[in-house]
Steps between C-alpha positions, in 0.01 A plus 500: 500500500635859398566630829492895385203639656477736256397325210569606119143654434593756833820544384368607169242725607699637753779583256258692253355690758786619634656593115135670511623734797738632256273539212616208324226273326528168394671450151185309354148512643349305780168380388463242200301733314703806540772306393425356163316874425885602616675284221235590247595847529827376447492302229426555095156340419630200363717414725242553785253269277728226488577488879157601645211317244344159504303299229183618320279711745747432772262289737758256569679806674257626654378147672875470624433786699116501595599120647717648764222684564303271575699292735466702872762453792410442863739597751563338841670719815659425791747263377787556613669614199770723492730400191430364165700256299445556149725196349393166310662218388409416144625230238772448781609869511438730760396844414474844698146496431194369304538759188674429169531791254304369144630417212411808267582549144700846326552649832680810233145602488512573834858648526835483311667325766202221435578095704856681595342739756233250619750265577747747732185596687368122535848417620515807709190395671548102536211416247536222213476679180371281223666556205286492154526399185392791347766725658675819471829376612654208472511270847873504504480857548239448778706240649781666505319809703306283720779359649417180743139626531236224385337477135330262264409534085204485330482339202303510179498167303640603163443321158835455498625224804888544453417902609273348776785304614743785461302741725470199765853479546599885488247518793687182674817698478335817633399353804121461502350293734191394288371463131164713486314347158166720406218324339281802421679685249549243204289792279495841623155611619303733347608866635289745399729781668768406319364402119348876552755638518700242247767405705678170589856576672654206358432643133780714592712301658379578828545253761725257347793503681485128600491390142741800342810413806366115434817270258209249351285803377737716339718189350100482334523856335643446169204227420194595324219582733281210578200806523417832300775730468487866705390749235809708372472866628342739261268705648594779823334222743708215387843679429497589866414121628799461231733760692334324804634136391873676372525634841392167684776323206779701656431391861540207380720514237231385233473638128178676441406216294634262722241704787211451252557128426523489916148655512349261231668232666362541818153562396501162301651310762359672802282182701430213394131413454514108515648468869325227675510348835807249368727754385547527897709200508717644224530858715619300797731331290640798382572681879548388898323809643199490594178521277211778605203500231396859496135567359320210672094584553309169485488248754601196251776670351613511881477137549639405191831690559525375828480117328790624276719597730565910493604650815301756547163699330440902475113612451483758280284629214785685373381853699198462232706512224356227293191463517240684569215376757721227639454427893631714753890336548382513873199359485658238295755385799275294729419229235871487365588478871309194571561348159944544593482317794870578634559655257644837560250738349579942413312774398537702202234748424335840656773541794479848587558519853672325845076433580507338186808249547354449836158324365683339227702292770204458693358346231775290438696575295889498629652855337361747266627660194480886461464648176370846326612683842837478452505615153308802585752556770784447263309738255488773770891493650681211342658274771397719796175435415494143449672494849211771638192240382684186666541696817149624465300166452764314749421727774083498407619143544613509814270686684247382353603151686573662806195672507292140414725335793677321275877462596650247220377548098524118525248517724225663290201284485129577414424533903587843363230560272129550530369215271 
């Protein structure tokens, strides 16, 4: 048991309010609300889009949040409590504390200094960063900055299994302590926020570091395409995605053309759509860390992986990316629960707040993945305000279990909930 008195939520709010005496505000807002309105600001419209929409008529968002909602907490007093311990143990780790930061794709929407800046401040703060496909920066270069401090990768199936098996053993060398596959994103959903505004980051060669830094997908360049070629720049709108893609080339010392055939390379070879539940044995061939499948939702699917052997399961709707009027992620959790036996069960989804991570665990599930908040923090102030939003929801955290009576996160149950 932590024996500081204190606590990290008091710590926390003591610390602002005292910066407060001084004038001195917090470097991103407070409230969830405030805060994405705060990055909004920030951000150009597309950029926002990409980072803040979900599928179709965003329902699927909005049931992420409105099940929180619904779930109510009911504390108990006079118990003694006077310390919390935050810790868990978890696919035979043990971590500071139930949160993992998401893996999010083309964090350089969000900032220039992208996966780089999220992964100082997840280090900084003693949270597992998961690293994503779809990055801004390659995970050597996250590595490398995060020093001994935990991570995992998420992986997208490509078309193409020697580049599968590639990324696999870059993140083996980088240290991560789990494979994260995601089912959900085979196709991307249907966005109206983004086809308004006719943008797709990875048209310009957004978010490819992992596959631009990667040996098996540039030795690929000089072969035709195995999908449509980018168009060639002609009008004012494509030259500058063509000046975009030259600039992207030099980073990474790529032609222009070579840049282009990147782009059309990874849009034909993106996911593969035929994955089934046997290509698992062929994954777990292919790496010894652990396997967490991200995306789960229905019961069956639950019981099947836990027949197949995968370590661990994350439910998640993708934030309500896909598709649009899918359940609630959190109202999803109780059947995959009971369908995983002991299996060890996360929560992807509609985390906006410490109250929110605590009726996830009580629930169930065993640690929760935060998403869209840190990239609105990022948005706002870069790495301080990555570190500002884990600070934030870890001391909501904390307090909140203090002020439940609640001394260990392990402990969470659904005594604490008024079903």
């Amino acid at each position: 048991m932590n024996s500081d008195p204190v606590g990290r939520g008091r710590a926390r709010q003591t610390q602002v309010y005292v910066r407060g005496l001084g004038g001195e505000k917090p470097a991103v807002p407070v409230a969830p609300e405030r805060l994405q309105e705060a990055a909004r600001i920030h951000l150009k419209a597309p950029d926002f889009a990409y980072l803040a929409g979900g599928a179709g008529a965003e329902r699927t968002l909005r049931a992420n949040l409105a099940a929180f909602e619904r779930i109510q907490l009911l504390p108990r007093h006079l118990r003694g409590q006077t310390s919390r311990e935050l810790s868990i143990r978890l696919l035979g780790q043990t971590y500071a504390t139930p949160l993992l930061l998401a893996p999010l794709g083309v964090l350089e929407c969000a900032h220039p200094e992208a996966d780089l800046a999220v992964a100082r401040a997840a280090a900084a703060e003693g949270i597992p960063f998961i690293y994503s496909s779809q990055a801004s920066v390659p995970m050597e270069d996250c590595a490398a900055a995060m020093g001994e401090s935990p991570r995992w990768f998420q992986l997208y199936w490509s078309r193409d299994d020697d580049l599968t098996r590639s990324l696999l053993r870059r993140a083996e060398t980088c240290g991560a302590q789990a494979i994260v596959l995601t089912l959900d994103t085979t196709m991307l959903g249907w966005r109206p926020r983004d086809l308004d505004l006719g943008s797709l980051p990875f048209m310009r060669g957004r978010g490819l570091a992992q596959y631009l830094s990667d040996p098996v997908f540039r030795a690929h360049l000089s072969e035709p395409a195995l999908g449509p070629d980018v168009t060639p720049p002609r009008t004012p709108a494509l030259l500058r995605v063509g000046a975009e893609l030259a600039a992207k080339g030099r980073t990474y010392h790529l032609s222009l053309e070579q840049m282009r055939a990147a782009v059309a390379r990874f849009t034909a070879t993106y996911t593969r759509l035929d994955l089934t539940w046997d290509d698992l044995s062929r994954l777990r061939s292919w790496t010894t860390l652990p396997i967490v499948l991200k995306g789960i939702l229905h019961p069956d699917d639950a019981r099947e992986a836990a027949g197949r052997g995968v370590d661990a399961l994350i439910v998640s709707n993708h934030g309500g990316r896909q598709i649009d009027g899918a359940i609630g992620a959190l109202d999803a959790l109780p059947g995959v629960l009971r369908a995983a036996g002991d299996l060890p069960v996360l929560f992807d989804s509609g985390v906006r707040t410490g109250a929110d991570i605590v009726k996830a665990l009580a629930l169930g599930a065993r640690a929760v993945l935060l998403g869209r908040p840190y990239a609105y923090g990022l948005a706002i102030a870069g790495e301080d305000g990555v570190r500002e939003v884990i600070q934030n929801i870890i001391a909501d955290f904390d307090l909140t279990l203090g002020l439940l009576g609640v001394g260990r996160a392990c402990d969470l149950d659904r005594s604490v909930l008024a079903l």
